[in-house]
C-alpha positions in Angstrom: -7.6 19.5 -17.7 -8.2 16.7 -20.3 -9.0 13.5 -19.0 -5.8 11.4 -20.0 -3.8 13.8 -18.1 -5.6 13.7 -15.2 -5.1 9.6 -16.0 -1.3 9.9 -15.8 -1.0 12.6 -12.8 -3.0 9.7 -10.6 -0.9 7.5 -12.3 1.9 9.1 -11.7 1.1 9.5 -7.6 -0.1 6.2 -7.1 3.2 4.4 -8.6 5.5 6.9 -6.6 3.2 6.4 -3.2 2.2 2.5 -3.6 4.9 1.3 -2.0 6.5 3.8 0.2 5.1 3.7 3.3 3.0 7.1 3.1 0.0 6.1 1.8 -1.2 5.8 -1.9 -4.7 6.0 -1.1 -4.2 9.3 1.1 -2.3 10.8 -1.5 -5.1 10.1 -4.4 -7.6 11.4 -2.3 -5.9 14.5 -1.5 -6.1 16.0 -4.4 -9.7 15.1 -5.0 -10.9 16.6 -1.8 -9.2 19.4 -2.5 -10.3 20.2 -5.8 -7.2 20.1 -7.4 -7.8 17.4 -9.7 -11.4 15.9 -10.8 -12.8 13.3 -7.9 -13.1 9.8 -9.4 -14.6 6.2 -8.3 -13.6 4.3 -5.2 -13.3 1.6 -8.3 -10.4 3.8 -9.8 -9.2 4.5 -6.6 -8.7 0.9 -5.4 -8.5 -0.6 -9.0 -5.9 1.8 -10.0 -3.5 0.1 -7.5 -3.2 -3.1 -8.7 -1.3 -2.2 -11.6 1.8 -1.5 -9.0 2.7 -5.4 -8.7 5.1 -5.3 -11.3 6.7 -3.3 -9.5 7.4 -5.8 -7.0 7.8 -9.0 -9.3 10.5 -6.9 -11.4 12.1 -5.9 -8.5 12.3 -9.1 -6.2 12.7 -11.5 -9.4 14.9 -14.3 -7.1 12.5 -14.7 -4.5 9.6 -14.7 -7.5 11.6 -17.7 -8.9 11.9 -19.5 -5.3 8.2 -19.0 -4.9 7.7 -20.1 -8.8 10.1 -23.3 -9.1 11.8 -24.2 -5.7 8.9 -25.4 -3.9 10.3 -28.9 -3.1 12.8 -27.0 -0.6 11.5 -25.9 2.6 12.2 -22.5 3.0 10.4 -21.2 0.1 7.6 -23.2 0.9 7.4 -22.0 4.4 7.3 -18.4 2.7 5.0 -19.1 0.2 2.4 -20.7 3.1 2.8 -17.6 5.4 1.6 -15.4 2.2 -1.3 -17.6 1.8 -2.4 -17.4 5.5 -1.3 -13.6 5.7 -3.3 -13.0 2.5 -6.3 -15.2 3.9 -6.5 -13.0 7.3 -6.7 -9.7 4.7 -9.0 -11.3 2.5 -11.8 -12.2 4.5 -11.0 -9.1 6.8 -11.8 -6.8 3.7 -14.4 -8.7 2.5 -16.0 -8.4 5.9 -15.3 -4.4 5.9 -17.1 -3.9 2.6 -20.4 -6.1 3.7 -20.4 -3.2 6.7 -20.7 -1.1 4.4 -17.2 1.0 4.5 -16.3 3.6 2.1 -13.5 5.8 1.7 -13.5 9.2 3.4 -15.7 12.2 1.5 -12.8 14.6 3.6 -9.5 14.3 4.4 -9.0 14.9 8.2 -9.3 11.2 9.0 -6.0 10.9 6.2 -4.0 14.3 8.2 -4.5 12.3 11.1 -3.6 9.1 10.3 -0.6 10.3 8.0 0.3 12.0 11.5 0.2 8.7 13.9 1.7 6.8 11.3 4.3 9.4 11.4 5.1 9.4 14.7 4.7 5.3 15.2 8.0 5.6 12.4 9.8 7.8 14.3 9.6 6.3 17.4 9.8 2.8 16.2 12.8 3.4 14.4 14.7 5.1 17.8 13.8 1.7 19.6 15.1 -0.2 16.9 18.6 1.1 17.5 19.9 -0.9 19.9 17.2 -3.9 19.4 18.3 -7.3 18.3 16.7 -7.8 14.8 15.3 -10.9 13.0 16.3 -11.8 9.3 13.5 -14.1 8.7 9.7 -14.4 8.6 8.3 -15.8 11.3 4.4 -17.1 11.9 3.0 -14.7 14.1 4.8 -11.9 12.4 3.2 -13.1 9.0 -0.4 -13.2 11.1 0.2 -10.3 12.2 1.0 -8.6 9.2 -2.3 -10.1 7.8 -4.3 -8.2 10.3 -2.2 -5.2 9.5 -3.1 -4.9 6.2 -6.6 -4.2 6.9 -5.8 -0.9 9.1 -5.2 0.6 5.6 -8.6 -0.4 4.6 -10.3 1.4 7.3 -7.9 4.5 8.0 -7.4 5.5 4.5 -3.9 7.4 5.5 -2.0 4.8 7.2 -0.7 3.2 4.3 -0.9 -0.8 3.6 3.2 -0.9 3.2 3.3 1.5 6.2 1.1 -0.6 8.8 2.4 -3.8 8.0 6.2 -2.6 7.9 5.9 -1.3 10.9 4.6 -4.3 12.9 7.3 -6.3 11.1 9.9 -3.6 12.6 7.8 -3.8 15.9 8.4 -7.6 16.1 11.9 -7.6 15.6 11.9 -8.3 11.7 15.2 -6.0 9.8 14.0 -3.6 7.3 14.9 -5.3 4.3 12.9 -8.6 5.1 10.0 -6.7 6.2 9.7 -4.9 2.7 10.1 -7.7 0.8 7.1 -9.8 3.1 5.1 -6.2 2.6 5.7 -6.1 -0.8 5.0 -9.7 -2.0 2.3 -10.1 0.6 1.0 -6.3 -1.8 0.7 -8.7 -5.2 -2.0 -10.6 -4.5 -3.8 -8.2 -2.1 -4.0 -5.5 -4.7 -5.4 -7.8 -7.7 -8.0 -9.1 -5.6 -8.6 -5.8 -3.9 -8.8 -4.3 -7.9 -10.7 -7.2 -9.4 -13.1 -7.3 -6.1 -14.1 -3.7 -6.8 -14.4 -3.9 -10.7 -16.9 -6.8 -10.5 -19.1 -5.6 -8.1 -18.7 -2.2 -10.6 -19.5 -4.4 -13.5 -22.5 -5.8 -12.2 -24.1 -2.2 -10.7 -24.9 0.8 -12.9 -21.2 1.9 -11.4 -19.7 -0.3 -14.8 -21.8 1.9 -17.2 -20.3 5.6 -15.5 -16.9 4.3 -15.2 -14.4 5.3 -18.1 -12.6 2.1 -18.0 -10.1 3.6 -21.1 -8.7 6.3 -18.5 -8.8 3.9 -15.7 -6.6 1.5 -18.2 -4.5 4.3 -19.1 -3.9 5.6 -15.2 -3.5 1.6 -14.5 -0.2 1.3 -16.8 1.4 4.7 -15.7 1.3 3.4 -12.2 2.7 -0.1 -12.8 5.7 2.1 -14.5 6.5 4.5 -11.9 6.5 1.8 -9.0 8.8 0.1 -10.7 11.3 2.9 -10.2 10.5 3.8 -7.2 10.7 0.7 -5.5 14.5 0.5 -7.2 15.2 3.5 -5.3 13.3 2.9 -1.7 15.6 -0.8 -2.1 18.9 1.3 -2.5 18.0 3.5 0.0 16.5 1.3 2.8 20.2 -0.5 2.3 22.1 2.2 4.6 19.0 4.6 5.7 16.0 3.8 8.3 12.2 5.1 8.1 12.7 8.3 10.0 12.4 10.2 6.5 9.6 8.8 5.6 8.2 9.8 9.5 8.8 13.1 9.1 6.8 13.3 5.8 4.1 12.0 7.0 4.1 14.7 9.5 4.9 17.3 7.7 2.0 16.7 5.1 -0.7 15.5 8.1 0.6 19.2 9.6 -0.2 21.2 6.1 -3.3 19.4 5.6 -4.7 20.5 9.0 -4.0 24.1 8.6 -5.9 23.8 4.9 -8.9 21.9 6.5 -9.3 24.5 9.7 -8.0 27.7 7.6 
């Protein structure tokens, strides 16, 4: 398979799976274990990601404005503080996990099984939300807590950064809505530092020399496209819909990858 089309399929996978809370960085790996598409880089891995902000500042454009030119108002100051601090907590957190010396997975059972808890966490989460009194706004110790969230992704490749940190928000009583667009927004600075973090250190190893930064550039744009779209539609659908879909995907693809790992 040439290259740039191996570019655009990750492309294509991350944008979809960035933002929906089944994991992007399961889904890229998949098909690299497997030997379905060509392994690449934890640079392009991680790297590849940060290209699905626009996503989110295309999609939440009025709360980009507040955040941009309404600062002397207290609400969108509030907001903007709880990203800092919730972004902090992730930021030294995954700072800390890469001076341990953490990489991503060379298999995928610890993605099944985490695709599979995450599953079941949706399910069961969304059954107690039912007749729980929800919460329309962030509060502190849901935006701390979303901070420490964030890094479960980082070390459980599988349980999705969108995923984990949704589902606290849903566990502490924030509505879906909210908790996508905290997720989300909190995603835009996470992901550039998490992308320009990795190409640095790449830059200044021999990883900068093997790395075909065209390609990465290339699967980069594709996913800042697709995102886009398919943040639109997880917005329109979360409107009148709960997580329990998304649940039982997780499942279902944490079931088929067992059966391929132990066949």
């Amino acid at each position: 398979m040439p290259d740039w089309l191996t570019s655009v399929l990750f492309g294509i996978i991350e944008g979809i799976t960035e933002f929906l809370p089944i994991s992007s960085t399961g889904h890229l790996l998949i098909p690299q274990q497997l030997g379905w598409l060509e392994k690449q880089s934890d640079v392009f891995n991680i790297a590849i990601q940060s290209g699905a902000v626009i996503a989110v500042l295309f999609n939440f454009t009025e709360r980009v404005k507040q955040l941009l030119f309404q600062l002397d108002k207290p609400e969108p100051r509030g907001y903007l503080a709880k990203l800092f601090v919730s972004f902090c907590i992730t930021g030294f957190g995954g700072v800390l996990i890469d001076k341990l010396g953490f990489e991503l997975p060379e298999n995928v059972l610890p993605v099944a099984l985490a695709l599979l808890v995450g599953g079941v966490l949706f399910i069961l989460v969304e059954n107690r939300l039912v007749n729980s009194s929800e919460l329309s706004n962030v509060t502190w110790s849901i935006a701390i807590a979303i901070g420490f969230g964030q890094l479960l992704a980082a070390v459980f490749p599988g349980a999705s950064r969108s995923g984990s940190t949704i589902l606290i928000a849903l566990l502490m009583g924030l509505r879906r809505v909210p908790a996508i667009e905290f997720s989300f927004l909190l995603g835009v600075p996470t992901l550039l530092a998490a992308g320009a973090y990795k190409v640095l250190q790449a830059l200044n190893s021999s990883e900068g020399i093997s790395e075909d930064w065209g390609q990465l550039a290339l699967a980069t744009l594709i996913s800042s496209v697709t995102a886009f779209f398919s943040v639109k539609w997880l917005l329109r659908y979360i409107e009148s819909n709960t997580f329990v879909l998304f649940g039982w995907y997780r499942i279902v693809i944490g079931l088929i990858l067992l059966v391929i790992i132990f066949m």
